[in-house]
C-alpha positions as CSV (number, residue, x, y, z in Angstrom):
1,X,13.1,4.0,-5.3
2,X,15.1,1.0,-6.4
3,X,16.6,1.1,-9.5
4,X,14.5,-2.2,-11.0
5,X,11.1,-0.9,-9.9
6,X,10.0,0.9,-13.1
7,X,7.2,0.1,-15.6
8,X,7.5,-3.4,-17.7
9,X,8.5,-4.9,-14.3
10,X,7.6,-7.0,-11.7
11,X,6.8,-5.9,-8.7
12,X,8.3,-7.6,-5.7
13,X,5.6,-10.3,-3.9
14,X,6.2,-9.5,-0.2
15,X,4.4,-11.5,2.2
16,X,3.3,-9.7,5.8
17,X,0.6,-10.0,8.2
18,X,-3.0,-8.4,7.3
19,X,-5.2,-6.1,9.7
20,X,-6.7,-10.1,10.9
21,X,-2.8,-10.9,11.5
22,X,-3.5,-13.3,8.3
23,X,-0.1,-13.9,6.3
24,X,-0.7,-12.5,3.0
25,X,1.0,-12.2,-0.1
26,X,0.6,-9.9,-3.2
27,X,0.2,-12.1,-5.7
28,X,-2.6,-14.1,-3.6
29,X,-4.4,-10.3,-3.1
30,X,-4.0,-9.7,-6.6
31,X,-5.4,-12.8,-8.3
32,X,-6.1,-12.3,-11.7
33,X,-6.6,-8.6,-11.1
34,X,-5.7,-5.2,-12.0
35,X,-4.0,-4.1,-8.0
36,X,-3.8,-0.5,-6.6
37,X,-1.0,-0.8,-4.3
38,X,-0.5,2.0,-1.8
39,X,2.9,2.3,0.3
40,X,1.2,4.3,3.1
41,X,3.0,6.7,5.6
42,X,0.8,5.5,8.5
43,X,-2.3,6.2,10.4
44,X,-0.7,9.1,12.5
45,X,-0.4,11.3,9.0
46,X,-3.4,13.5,8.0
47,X,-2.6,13.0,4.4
48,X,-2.7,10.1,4.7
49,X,-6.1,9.3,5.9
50,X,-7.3,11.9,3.1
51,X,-6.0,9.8,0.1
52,X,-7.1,6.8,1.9
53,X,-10.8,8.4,2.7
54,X,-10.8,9.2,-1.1
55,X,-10.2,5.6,-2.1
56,X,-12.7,4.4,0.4
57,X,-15.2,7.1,-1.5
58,X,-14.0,5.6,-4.7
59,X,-13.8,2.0,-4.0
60,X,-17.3,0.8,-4.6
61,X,-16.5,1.9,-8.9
62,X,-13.1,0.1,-8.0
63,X,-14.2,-3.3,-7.4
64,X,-17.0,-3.5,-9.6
65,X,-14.2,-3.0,-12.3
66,X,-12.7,-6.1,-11.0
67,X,-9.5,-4.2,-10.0
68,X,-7.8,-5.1,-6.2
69,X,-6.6,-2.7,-3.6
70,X,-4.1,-3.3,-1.5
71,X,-2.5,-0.6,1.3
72,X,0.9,-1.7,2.9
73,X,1.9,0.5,6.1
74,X,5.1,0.7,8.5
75,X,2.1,1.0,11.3
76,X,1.7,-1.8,13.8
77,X,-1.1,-4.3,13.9
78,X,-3.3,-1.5,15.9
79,X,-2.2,1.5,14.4
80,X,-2.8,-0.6,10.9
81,X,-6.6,-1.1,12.3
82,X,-7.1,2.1,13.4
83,X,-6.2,3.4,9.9
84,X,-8.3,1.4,8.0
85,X,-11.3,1.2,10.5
86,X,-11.0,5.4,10.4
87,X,-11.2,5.7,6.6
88,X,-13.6,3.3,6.0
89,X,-11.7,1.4,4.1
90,X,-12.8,-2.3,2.9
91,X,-9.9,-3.1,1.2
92,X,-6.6,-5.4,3.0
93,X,-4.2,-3.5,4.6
94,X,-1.0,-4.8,4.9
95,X,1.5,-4.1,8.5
96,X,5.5,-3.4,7.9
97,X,6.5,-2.1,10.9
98,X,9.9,-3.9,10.7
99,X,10.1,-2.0,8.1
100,X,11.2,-4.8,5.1
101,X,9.6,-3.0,2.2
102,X,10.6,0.2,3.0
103,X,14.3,-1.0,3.6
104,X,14.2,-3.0,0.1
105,X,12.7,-0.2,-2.0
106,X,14.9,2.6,-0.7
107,X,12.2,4.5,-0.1
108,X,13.2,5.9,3.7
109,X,11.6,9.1,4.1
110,X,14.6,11.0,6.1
111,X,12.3,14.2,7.1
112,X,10.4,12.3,9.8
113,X,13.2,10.3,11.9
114,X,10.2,10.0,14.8
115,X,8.3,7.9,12.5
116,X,11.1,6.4,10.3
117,X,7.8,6.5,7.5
118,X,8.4,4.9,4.0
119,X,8.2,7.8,0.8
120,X,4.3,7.2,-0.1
121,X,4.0,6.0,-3.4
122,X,1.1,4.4,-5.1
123,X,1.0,2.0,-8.3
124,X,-0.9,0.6,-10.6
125,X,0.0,-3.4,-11.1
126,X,-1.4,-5.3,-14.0
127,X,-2.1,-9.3,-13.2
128,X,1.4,-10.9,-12.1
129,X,2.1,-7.9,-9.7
130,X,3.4,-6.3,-13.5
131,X,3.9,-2.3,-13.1
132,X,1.9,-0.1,-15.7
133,X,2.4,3.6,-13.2
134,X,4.1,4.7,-10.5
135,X,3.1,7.9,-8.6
136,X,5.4,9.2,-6.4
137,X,3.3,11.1,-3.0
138,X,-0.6,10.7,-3.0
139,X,-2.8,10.0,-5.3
140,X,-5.2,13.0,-4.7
């Protein structure tokens, strides 16, 4: 990942279309919110759906804790609402297939050249899209 993307801070505030095609940017998803920010692979990975699924388990405890969830996939505007519709997931998912955040986070994942995918990471944003963690893979 980027050498700038570390704890302390900020994380960038891409704007891309929703699963409703909506423009949406992070900071506007975030509000004054904790954000769980997932850089997903895409809805043709199984582990993916599994961490997802777990979220969607989890999210109920989520946003009564006031804290935001936000997925951001290289999928197009189907594959992004098949993904979410799948796992159950009532959370905004975010579509990248041109591929911006993956290209400005150097986070290519070079084993899968079929699906040119993006290194799943998830993190943990304080209000103003701050970083407090960065996991690198899935969160289960």
């Amino acid at each position: 990942m980027r050498f700038d993307i570390v704890p302390g801070r900020v994380f960038p505030d891409y704007q891309l279309p929703d699963h409703t095609l909506t423009l949406r940017k992070l900071s506007e998803l975030q509000g004054d919110d904790p954000l769980i920010l997932t850089l997903a692979r895409g809805n043709y990975c199984p582990k993916e759906h599994q961490q997802h699924l777990e979220l969607a388990a989890l999210y109920p405890k989520i946003a009564v804790a006031y804290t935001q969830v936000v997925t951001i996939s290289t999928d197009d505007h189907h594959d992004l609402q098949e993904l979410r519709a799948s796992v159950g997931a009532q959370w905004t998912f975010l579509s990248d297939p041109g591929r911006t955040v993956q290209r400005d986070l150097d986070i290519q994942e070079y084993t899968d050249p079929e699906h040119n995918p993006m290194i799943p990471h998830t993190l943990i944003l304080k209000p103003g899209l701050v970083i407090h963690r960065i996991y690198n893979g899935y969160w289960f």
